[in-house]
C-alpha positions as CSV (number, residue, x, y, z in Angstrom):
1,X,-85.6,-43.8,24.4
2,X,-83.3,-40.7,24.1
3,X,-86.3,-38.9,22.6
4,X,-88.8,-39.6,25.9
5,X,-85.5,-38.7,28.4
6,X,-85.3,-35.7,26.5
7,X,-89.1,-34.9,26.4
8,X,-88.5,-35.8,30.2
9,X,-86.4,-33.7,30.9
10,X,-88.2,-30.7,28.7
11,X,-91.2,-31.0,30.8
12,X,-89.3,-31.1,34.4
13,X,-87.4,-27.8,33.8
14,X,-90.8,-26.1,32.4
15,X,-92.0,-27.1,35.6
16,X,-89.4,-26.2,37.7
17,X,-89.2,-22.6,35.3
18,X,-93.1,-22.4,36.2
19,X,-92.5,-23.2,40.0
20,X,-89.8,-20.2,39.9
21,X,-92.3,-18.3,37.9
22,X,-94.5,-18.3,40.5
23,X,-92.0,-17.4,43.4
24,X,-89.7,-15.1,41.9
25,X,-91.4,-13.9,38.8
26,X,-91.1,-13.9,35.6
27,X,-88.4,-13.0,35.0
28,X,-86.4,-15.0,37.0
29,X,-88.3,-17.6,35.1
30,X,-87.1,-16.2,31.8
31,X,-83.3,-16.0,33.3
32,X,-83.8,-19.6,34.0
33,X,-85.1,-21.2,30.8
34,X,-81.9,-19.3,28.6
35,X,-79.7,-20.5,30.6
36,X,-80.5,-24.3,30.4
37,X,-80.9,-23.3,26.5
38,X,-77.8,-21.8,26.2
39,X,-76.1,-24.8,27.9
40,X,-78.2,-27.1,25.9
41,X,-77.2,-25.6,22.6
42,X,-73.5,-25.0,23.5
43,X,-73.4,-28.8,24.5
44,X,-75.1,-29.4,20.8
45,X,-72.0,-27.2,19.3
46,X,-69.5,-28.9,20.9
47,X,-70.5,-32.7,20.2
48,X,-70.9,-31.6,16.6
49,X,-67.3,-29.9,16.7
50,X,-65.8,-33.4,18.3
51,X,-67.6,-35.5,16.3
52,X,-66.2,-33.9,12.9
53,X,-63.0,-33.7,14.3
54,X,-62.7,-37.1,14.4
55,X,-64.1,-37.8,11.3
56,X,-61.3,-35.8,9.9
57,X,-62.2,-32.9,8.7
58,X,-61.0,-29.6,9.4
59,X,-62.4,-26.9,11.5
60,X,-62.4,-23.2,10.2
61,X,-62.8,-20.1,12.4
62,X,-65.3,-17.4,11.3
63,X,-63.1,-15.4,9.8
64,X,-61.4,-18.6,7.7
65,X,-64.8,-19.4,6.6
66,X,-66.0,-16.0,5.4
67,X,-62.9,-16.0,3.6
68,X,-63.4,-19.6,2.0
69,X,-67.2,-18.4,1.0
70,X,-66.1,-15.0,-0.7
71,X,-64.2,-16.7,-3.4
């Protein structure tokens, strides 16, 4: 089901990108599509962040983590 929502929703904002494509450009319609990626994906980060918080481990910051992988 989340699969077919998600497909949905996919298919909705190409249209609506194509829509904008059409009245503003293409460009616009290449602002518009990042954006909802770029929220997509940081909503994606975040759940993964919460979701191994609560499993208890421990989240490193980039420079903690180059740090861990050097030695």
């Amino acid at each position: 089901m989340k699969k077919l929502q998600r497909n949905l929703l996919i298919s909705l904002v190409m249209a609506g990108a194509t829509i904008v494509g059409w009245v503003k450009g293409t460009e616009a319609k290449q602002k518009m599509v990042y954006r909802w990626k770029m929220s997509f994906d940081e909503k994606r980060a975040l759940a993964k962040k919460r979701m191994a918080q609560r499993q208890g481990q421990v989240m490193l910051d980039d420079i903690e983590w180059a740090a861990y992988h050097n030695n």
